[in-house]
C-alpha positions as CSV (number, residue, x, y, z in Angstrom):
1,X,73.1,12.8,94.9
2,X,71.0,16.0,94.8
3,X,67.6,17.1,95.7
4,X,66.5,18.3,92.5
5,X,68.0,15.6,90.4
6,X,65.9,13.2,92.3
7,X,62.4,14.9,93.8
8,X,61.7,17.7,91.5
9,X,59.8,17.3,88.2
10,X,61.7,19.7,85.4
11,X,58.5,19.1,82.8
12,X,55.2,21.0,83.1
13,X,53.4,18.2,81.7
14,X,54.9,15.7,84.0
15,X,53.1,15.3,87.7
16,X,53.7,12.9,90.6
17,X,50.7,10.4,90.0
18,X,51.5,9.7,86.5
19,X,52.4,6.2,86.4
20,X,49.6,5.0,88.6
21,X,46.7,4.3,86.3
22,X,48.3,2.9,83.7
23,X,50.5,0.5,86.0
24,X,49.8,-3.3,84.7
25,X,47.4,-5.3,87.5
26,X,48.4,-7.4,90.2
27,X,49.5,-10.6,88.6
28,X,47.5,-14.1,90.0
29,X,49.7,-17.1,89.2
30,X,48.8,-20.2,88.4
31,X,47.7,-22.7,91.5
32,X,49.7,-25.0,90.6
33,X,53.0,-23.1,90.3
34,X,52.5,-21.4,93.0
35,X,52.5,-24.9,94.8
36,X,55.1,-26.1,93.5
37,X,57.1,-23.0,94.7
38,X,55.8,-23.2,98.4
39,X,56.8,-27.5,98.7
40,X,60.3,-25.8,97.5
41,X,60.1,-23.5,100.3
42,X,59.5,-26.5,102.9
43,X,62.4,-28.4,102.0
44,X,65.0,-27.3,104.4
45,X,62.5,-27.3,107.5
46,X,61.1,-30.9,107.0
47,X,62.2,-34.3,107.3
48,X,61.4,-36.7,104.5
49,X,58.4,-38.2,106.4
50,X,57.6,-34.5,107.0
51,X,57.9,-33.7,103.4
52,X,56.1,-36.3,102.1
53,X,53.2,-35.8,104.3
54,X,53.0,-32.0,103.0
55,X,53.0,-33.1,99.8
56,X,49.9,-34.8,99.9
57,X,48.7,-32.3,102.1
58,X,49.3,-30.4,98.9
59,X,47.8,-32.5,96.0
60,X,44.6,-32.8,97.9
61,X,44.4,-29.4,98.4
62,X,45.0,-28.6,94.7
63,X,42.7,-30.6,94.1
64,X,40.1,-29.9,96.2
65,X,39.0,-26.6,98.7
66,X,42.4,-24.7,96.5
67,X,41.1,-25.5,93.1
68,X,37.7,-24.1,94.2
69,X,39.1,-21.1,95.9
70,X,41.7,-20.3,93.0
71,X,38.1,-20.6,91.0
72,X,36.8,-17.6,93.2
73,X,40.2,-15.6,93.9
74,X,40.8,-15.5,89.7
75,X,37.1,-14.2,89.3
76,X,38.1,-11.4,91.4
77,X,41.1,-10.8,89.8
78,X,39.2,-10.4,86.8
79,X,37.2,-7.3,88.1
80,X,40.4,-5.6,89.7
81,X,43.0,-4.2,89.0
82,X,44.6,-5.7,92.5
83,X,42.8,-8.5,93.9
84,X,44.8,-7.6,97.3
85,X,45.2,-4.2,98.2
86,X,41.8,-4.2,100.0
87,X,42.3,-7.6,102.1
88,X,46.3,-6.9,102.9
89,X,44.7,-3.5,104.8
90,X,41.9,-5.1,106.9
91,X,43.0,-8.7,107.4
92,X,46.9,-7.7,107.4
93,X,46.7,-5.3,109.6
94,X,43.2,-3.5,110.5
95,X,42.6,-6.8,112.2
96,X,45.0,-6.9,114.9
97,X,44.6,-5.9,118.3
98,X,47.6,-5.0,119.2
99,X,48.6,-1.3,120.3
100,X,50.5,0.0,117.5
101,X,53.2,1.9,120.0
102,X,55.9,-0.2,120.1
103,X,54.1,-3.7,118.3
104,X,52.8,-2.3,114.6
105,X,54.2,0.9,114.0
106,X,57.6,1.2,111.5
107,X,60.2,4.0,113.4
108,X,63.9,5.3,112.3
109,X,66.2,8.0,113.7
110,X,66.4,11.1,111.4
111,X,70.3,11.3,111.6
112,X,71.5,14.8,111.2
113,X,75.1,14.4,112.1
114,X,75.9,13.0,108.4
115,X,75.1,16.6,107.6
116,X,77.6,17.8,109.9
117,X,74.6,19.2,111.7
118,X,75.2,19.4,115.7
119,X,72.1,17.5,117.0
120,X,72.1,19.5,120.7
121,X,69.7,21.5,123.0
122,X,70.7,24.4,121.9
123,X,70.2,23.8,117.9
124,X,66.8,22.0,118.9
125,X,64.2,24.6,118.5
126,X,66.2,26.1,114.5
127,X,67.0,22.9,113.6
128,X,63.2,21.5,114.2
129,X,61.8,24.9,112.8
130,X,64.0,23.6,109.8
131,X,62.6,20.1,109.7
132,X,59.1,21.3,109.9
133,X,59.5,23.7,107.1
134,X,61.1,20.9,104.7
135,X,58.3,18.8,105.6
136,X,55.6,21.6,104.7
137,X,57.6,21.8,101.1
138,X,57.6,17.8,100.9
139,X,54.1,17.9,101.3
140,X,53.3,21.0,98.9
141,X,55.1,19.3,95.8
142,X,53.1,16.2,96.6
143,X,49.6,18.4,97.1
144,X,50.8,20.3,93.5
145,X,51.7,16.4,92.1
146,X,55.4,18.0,91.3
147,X,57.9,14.8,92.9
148,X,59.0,13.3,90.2
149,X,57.0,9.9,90.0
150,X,59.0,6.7,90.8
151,X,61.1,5.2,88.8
152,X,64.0,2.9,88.7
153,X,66.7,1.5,86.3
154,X,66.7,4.6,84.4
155,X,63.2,5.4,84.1
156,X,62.3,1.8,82.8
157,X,60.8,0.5,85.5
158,X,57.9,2.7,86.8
159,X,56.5,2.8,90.1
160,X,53.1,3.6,91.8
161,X,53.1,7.0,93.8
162,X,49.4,6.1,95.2
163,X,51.2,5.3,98.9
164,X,52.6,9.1,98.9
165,X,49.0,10.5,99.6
166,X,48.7,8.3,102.6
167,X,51.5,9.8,104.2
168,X,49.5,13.2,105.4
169,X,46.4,13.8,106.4
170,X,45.9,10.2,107.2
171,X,44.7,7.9,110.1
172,X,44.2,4.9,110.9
173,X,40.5,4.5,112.5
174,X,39.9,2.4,115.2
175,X,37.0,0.1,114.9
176,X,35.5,-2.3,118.1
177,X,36.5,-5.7,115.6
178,X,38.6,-3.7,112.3
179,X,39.8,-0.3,111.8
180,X,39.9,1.2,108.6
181,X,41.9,4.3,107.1
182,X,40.7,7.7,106.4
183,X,42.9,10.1,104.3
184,X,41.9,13.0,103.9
185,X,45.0,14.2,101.5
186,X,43.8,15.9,98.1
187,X,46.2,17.0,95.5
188,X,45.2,20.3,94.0
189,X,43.3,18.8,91.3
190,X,40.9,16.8,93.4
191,X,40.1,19.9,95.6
192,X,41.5,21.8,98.9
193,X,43.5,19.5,101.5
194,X,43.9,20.1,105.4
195,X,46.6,22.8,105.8
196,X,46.5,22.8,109.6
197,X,49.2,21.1,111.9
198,X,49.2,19.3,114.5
199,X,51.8,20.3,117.4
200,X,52.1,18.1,120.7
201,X,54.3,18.1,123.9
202,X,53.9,17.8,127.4
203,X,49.8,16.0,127.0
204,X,48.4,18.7,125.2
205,X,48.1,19.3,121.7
206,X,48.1,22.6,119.4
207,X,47.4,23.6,115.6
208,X,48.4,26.0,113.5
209,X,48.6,26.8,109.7
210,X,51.5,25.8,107.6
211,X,50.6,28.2,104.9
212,X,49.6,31.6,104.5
213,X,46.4,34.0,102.9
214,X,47.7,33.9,99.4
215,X,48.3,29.8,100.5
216,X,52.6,30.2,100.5
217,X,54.1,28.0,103.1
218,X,55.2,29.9,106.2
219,X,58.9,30.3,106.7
220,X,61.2,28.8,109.1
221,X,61.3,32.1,111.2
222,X,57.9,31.8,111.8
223,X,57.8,28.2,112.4
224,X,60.6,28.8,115.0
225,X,58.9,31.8,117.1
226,X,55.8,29.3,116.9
227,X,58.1,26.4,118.4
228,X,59.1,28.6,120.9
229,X,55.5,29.6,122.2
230,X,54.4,26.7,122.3
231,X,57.8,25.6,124.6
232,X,57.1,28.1,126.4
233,X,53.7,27.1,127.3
234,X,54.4,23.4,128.2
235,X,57.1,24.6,129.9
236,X,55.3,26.8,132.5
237,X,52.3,25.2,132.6
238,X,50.9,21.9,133.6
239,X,50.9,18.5,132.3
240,X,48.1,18.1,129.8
241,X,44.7,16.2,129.3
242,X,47.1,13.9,127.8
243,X,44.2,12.2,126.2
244,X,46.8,11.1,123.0
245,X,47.9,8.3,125.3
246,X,44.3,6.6,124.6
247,X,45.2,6.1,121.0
248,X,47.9,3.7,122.6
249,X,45.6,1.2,123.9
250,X,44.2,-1.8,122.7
251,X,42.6,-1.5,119.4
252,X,38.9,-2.4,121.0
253,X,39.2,-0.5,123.9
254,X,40.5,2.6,122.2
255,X,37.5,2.2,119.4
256,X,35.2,2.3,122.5
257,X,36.6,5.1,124.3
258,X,37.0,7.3,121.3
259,X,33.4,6.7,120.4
260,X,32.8,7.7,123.9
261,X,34.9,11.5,123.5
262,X,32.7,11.6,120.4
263,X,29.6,11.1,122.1
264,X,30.3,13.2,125.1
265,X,30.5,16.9,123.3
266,X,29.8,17.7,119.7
267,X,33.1,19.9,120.3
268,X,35.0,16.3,121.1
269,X,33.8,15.2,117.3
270,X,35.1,18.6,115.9
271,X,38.6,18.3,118.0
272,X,38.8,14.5,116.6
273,X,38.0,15.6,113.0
274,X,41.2,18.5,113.4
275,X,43.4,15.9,114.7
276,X,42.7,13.0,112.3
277,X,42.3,15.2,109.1
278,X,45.9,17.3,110.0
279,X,48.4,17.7,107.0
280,X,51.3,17.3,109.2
281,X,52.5,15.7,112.8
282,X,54.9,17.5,115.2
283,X,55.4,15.5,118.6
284,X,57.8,16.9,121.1
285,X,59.0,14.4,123.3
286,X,60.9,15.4,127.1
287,X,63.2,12.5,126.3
288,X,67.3,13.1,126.2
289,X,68.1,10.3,123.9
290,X,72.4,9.5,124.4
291,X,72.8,7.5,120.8
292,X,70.5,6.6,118.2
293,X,69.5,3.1,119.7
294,X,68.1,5.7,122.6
295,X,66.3,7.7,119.9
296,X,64.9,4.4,118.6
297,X,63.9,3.4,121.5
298,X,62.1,6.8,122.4
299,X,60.2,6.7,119.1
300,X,57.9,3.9,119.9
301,X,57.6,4.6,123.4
302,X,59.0,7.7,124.6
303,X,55.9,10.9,125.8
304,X,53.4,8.3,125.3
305,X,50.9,11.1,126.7
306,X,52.0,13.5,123.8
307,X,52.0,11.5,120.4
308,X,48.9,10.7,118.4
309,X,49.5,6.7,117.7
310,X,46.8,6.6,115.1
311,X,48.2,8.8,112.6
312,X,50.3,7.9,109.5
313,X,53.2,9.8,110.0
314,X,55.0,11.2,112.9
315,X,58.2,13.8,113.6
316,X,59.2,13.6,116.9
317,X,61.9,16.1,118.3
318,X,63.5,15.3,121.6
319,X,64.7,18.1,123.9
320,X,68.3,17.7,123.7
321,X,68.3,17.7,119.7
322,X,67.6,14.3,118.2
323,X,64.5,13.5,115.8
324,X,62.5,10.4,114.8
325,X,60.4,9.6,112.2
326,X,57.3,7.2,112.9
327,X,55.0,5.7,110.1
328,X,52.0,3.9,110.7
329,X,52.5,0.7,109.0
330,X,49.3,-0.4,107.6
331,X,49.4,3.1,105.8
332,X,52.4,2.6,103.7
333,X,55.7,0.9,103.7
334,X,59.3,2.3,104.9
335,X,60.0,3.0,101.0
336,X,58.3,6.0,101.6
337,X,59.5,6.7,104.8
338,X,63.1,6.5,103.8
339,X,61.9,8.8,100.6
340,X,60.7,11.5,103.0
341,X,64.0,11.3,105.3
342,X,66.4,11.6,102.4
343,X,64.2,14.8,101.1
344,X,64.7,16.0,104.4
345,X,68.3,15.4,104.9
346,X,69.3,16.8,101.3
347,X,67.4,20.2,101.9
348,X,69.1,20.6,105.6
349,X,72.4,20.0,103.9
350,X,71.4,22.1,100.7
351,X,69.9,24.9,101.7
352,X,71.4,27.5,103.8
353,X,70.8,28.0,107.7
354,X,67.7,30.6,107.7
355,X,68.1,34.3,108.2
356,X,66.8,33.7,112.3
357,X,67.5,37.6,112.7
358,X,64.2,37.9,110.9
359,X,62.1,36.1,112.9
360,X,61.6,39.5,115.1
361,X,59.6,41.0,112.1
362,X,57.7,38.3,110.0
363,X,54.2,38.2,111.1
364,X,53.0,35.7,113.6
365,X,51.5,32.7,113.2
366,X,48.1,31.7,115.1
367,X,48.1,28.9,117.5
368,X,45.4,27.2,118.6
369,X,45.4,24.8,121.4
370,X,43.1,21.8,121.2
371,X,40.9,20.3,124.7
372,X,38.1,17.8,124.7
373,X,35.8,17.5,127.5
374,X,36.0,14.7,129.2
375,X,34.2,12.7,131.9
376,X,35.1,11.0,135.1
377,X,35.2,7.9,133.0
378,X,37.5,9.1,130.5
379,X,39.8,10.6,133.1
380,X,40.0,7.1,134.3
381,X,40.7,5.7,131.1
382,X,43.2,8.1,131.0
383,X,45.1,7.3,134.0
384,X,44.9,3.5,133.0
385,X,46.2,3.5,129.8
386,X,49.2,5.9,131.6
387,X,50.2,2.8,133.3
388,X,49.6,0.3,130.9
389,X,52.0,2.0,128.6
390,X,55.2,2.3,131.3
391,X,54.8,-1.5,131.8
392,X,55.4,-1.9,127.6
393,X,58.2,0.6,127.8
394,X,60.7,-2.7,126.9
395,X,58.5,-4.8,125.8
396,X,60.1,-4.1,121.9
397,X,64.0,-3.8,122.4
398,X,65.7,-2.1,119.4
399,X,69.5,-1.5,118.8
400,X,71.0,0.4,116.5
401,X,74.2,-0.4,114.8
402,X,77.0,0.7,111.6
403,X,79.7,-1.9,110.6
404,X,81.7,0.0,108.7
405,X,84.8,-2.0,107.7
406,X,83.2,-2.8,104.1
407,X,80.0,-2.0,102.2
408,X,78.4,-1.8,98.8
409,X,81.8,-1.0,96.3
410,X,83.5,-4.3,98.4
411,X,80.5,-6.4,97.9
412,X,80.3,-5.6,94.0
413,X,83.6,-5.9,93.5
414,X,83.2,-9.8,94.7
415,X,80.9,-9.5,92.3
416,X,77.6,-10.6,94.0
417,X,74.5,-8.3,95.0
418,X,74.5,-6.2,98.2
419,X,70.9,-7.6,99.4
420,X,71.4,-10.4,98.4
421,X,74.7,-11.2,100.3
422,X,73.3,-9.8,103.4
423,X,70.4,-11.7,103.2
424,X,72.9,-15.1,103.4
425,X,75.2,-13.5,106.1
426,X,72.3,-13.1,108.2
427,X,70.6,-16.3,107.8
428,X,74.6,-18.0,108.7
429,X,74.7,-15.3,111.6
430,X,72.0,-17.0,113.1
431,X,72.7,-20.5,112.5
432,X,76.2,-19.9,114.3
433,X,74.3,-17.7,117.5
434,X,71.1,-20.6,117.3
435,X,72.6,-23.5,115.7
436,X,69.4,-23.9,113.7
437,X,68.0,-22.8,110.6
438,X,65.3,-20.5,110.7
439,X,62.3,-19.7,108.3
440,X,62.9,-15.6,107.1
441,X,61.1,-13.2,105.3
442,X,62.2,-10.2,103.0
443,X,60.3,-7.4,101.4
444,X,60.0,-7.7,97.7
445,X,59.0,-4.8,96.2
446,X,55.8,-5.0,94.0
447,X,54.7,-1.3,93.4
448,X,55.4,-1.5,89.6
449,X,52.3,-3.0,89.7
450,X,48.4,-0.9,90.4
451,X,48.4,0.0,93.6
452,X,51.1,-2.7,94.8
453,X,53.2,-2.7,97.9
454,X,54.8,-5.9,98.5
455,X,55.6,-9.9,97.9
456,X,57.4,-12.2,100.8
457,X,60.4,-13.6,99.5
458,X,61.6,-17.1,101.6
459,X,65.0,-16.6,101.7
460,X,66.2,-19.6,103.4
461,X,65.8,-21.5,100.1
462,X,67.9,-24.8,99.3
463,X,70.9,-23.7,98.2
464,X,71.5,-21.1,101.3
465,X,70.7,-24.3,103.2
466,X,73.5,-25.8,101.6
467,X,75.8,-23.0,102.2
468,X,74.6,-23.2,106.0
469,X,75.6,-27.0,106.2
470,X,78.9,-26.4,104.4
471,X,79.9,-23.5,106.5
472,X,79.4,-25.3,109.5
473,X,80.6,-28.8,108.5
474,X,84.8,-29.2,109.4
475,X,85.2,-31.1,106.7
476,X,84.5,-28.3,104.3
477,X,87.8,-26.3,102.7
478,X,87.2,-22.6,102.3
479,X,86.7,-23.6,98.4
480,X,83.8,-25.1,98.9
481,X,82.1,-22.4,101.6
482,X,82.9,-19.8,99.0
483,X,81.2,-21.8,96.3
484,X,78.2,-22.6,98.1
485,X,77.9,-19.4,99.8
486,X,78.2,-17.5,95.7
487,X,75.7,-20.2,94.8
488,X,73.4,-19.0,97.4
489,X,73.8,-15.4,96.9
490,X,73.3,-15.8,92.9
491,X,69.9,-17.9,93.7
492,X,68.5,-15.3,96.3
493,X,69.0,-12.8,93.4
494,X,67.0,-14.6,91.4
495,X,64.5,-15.7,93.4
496,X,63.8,-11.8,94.5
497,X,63.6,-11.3,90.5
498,X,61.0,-13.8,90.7
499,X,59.3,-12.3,93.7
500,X,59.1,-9.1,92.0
501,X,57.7,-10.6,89.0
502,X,54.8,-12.1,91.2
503,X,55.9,-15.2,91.3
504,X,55.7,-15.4,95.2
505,X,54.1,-17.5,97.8
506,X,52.8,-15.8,100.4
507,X,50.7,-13.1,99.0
508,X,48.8,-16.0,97.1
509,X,47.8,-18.3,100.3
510,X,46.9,-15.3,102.0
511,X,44.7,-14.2,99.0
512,X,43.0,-17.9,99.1
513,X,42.7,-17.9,102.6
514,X,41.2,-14.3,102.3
515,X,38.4,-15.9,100.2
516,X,37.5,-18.6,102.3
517,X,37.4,-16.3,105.3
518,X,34.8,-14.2,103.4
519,X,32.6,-16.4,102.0
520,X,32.1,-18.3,105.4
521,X,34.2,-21.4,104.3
522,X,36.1,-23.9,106.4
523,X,39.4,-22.8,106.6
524,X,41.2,-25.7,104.6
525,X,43.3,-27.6,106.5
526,X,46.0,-27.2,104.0
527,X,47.0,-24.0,106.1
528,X,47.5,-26.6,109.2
529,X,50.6,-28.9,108.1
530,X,53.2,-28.4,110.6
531,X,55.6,-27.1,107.8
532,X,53.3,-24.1,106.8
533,X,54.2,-22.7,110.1
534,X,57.6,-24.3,110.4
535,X,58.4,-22.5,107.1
536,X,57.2,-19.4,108.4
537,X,53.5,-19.4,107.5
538,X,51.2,-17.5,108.8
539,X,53.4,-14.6,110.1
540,X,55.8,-17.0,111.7
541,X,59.2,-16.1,110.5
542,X,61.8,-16.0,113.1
543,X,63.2,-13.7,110.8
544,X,62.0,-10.9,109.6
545,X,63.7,-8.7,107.0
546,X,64.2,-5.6,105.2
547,X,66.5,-3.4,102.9
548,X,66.1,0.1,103.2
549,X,67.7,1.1,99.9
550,X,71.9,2.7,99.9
551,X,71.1,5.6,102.0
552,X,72.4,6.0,105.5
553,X,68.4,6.0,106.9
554,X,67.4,2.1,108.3
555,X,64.2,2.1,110.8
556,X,62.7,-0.8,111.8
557,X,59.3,-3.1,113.2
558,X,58.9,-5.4,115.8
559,X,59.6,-9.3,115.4
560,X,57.1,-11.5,114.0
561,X,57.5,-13.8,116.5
562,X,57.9,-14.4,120.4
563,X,61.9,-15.8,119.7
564,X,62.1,-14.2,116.6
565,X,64.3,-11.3,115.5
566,X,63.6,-8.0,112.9
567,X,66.7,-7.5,111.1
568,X,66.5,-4.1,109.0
569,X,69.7,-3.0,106.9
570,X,70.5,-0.1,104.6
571,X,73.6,-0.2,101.8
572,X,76.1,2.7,101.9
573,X,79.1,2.8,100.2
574,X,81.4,3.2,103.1
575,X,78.8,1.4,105.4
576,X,75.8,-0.9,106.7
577,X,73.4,0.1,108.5
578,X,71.5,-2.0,111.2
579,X,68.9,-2.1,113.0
580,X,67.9,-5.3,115.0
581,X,64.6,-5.9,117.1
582,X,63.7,-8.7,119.7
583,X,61.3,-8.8,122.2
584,X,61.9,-8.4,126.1
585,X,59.8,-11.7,126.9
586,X,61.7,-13.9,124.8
587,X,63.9,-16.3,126.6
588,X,65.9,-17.1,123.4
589,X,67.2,-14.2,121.2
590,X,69.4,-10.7,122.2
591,X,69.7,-8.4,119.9
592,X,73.0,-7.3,120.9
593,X,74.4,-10.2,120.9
594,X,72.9,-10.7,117.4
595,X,74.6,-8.1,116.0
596,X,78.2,-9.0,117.6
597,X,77.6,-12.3,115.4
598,X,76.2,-10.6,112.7
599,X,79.4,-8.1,111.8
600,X,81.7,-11.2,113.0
601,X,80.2,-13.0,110.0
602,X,80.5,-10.0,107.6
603,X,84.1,-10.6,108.7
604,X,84.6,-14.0,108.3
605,X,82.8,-13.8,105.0
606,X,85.1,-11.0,103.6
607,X,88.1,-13.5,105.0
608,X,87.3,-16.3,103.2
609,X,86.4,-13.9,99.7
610,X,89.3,-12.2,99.9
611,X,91.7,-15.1,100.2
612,X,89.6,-17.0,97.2
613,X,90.6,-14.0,95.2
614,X,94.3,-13.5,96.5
615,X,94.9,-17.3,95.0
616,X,93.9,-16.7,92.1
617,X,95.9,-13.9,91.6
């Protein structure tokens, strides 16, 4: 695995945005088979009175309200090229209310001891210097459209690269009842993009430019005498404004109170238009995290006071040497986040440790620190907000684990699929910690389509249901849990095949019910049978899922649910990484505990697989 091999384009004629126009269009299946699939979803959450009932709850509606709203939902298909990019935005996410610190937001450590890079106080200011000048050339091969565009399966499969100009120069708006996004990312073809970055620590905020006269990215010796100005000023002088910590309030009131900084000094509008429009986030954080579950932890709560919630993408540095990454989610999905990381990690570990002796004689680069005026009101606000966000400081618990006693070559050489065998160790993790089944969701990739992000795959289908009772019955001899359990894995694979091929659920009811909403019609009462929500409906899965991809980098979200759990996993060779999320109120779940009976299940997994192949032998 190298850099160039994977990020740079070797072809003039190639550029990053290739693929995306010519990408086929968000499929729309059939009502009817899309039907059919949900009442397959439902089986293992409904008793046969409960069952039946949804069925007719079903027939009526395809019937009915569904036929007429497929009627209007196909119309729009027609016209567009993705009937649900627009909708999965505003009534996804821009509707929410939520703070995005720690409830929205998508976070992940940016591990540097795989590079064999010490992650202390002392390194902190090079090693940050050295982060923000990979991020600068990250973000110049994606302004010059020179990433290679994505691809998988040798090149076959092509991917949509639209998400990558989200990731600078990007924010999400708030609004009194919906935010919206504003990007303000151009690649060099479309015109000139922001070049100026945005610094923070301590509640104040700086800028500076990450390139040049003749528009050449600044070096890391210059980046690093910048860091340490700008140290040097937090560290001597007081706490700032700390006005960032009002983009960490509820939506509404943060809509309001930014309209209100607006409003208060034509200067506030001009500060608000640097901030939102800047190519490139730098938070430093006081924090000492121990471990990575610490840096998790930190990165959706942490210097409140000094990180700008609203923006798409965030580095934070901590002052004894660890780093975060935090995306906003609604801006893109942790594809791209674990796309930037790995570009990062590869150029730490390929390119050699700066020259810092010449940092004493490159010329200096301008920093400009940002203030807004502010009003007795505001200061108020301020102090409120302050408060507000020590109370959530636990409200999101995250852990951060590695089992590393087998991985991806073990898995294979059972011969089942990596996801997919996590996906059925996690579901019987939690039916031995809960003793109860419980409705999950996993990301299915859809960006081979125009513009496409995602599909829900129900993973607790029939035949891991099967597996779960088998497991758990006695009765059963290790012959039969291994049969089951390979039946189950074989099946999730090919549902997620089927997933990727459009052939979901989710993204369909929510299209329909996206239609009724807007046109000012009853919402059908279809979406009200017990077992939509029981089945996880709605945004009620108790488990919520993720791979990351087979790279050491796993981040994670919040839970769905009040008792539910975020289970985020990446692939290595050698190991799995974990990351779990529950939240503080809930009375049921612990994440560490969780965990403890996740890895015991990888072991008692690998037990029973490894003795099925030892008697055969």
């Amino acid at each position: 695995m190298d850099r160039a091999g994977i990020y740079f384009i070797d072809k003039d004629d190639e550029n990053t945005y290739d693929f995306d126009e010519t990408l086929p269009p968000l499929p729309l299946p059939d009502l009817k088979d899309t039907l059919q699939r949900y009442y397959e979803t439902l089986k293992p959450f409904g008793t046969p009175e409960e069952l039946a009932n949804s069925r007719q709850v079903i027939e009526k509606f395809e019937k009915g309200i569904g036929k007429e709203l497929h009627a209007k939902l196909k119309q729009r298909a027609s016209k567009m090229k993705n009937w649900l990019d627009e909708w999965w935005d505003s009534y996804g996410y821009h509707m929410l209310r939520f703070p995005l610190n720690p409830y929205i937001v998508m976070a992940m450590p940016l591990r540097l001891e795989l590079l064999g890079i010490p992650e202390t106080s002392e390194n902190f200011l090079k090693n940050y210097a050295r982060i923000i000048y990979h991020t600068a050339q990250f973000w110049d091969l994606l302004r010059k459209a020179k990433i290679k565009p994505l691809s998988s399966n040798g090149g076959k499969i092509k991917y949509s690269s639209a998400l990558y100009k989200r990731f600078f120069s990007t924010t999400r708006v708030p609004g009194v009842e919906i935010d919206h996004i504003e990007g303000h990312f151009k690649i060099v073809s479309e015109g000139k993009t922001p070049t100026h970055v945005l610094i923070s620590g301590r509640g104040r905020l700086f800028m500076f430019e990450c390139v040049d006269a003749d528009d050449n990215l600044i070096t890391p010796q210059q980046i690093l005498v910048m860091l340490q100005r700008v140290r040097t000023i937090i560290n001597v002088e007081p706490l700032g404004d700390c006005v960032p910590v009002l983009t960490h309030d509820e939506r509404t009131t943060w809509a309001n109170n930014r309209q209100q900084l607006k409003e208060l000094s034509p200067a506030n509008a001009d500060t608000l238009k640097l901030i939102e429009s800047s190519s490139i986030v730098i938070a430093l954080d006081e924090h000492e995290p121990r471990n990575y579950e610490e840096v998790s932890q930190f990165a959706v709560t942490g210097d409140f006071h000094s990180k700008w919630g609203d923006r798409s993408s965030t580095c934070i540095g901590y002052k004894n040497g660890r780093f975060s990454l935090v995306g906003e989610h609604s801006c893109y999905d942790g594809t791209v986040s674990v796309s930037y990381a790995l570009f990062i990690q590869l150029s730490l570990f390929e390119e050699p440790e700066p020259d810092w002796s010449l940092t004493e004689t490159g010329p200096l680069v301008g920093i400009t620190e940002l203030n807004f005026d502010l009003n007795d009101t505001l200061k108020q606000e301020i102090k409120r907000v302050m408060a507000d966000c020590e109370q959530r400081r636990t409200d999101v618990i995250i852990t951060h684990e590695v089992f590393d006693e087998y991985a991806k070559e073990n898995i294979k050489s059972w011969k089942l699929h990596p996801d997919s065998f996590v996906q059925v160790v996690v579901q019987l993790a939690y039916a031995l910690m809960h003793d109860e089944i419980a409705p999950i969701y996993e990301t299915a990739l859809m960006r081979h389509y125009y513009n496409g992000r995602t599909e829900t795959l129900r993973s607790c289908t029939s035949e891991v249901y099967k597996f779960l009772k088998t497991f758990r019955n006695p009765k059963s001899t290790n012959a039969e849990i291994v049969n089951d359990f390979r039946n189950a894995v074989e099946h999730h694979k090919f549902m997620m095949n089927e997933a990727r091929k459009g052939h979901g659920v989710d993204r369909h009811l929510f299209g329909l019910w996206c239609i009724a909403y807007e046109n000012k019609i009853d919402i059908p009462e279809f979406y009200e049978d017990p077992l939509y929500a029981k089945s996880g409906g709605g945004g009620n899965f108790v488990l919520s899922t993720s791979t990351l991809g087979f790279t050491a980098n796993v981040g994670f979200v919040a839970p769905m649910t009040l008792d539910g759990y975020g289970v985020f996993y990446s692939i290595t060779s050698d190991a799995i990484y974990i990351s779990t999320t529950v939240l503080r109120d809930s009375t049921k779940t612990s994440a560490h505990k969780f965990n403890a009976t996740f890895m015991d299940t990888f072991r008692k997994i690998r037990t029973l697989l490894d003795d099925a192949q030892n008697s055969k032998l």
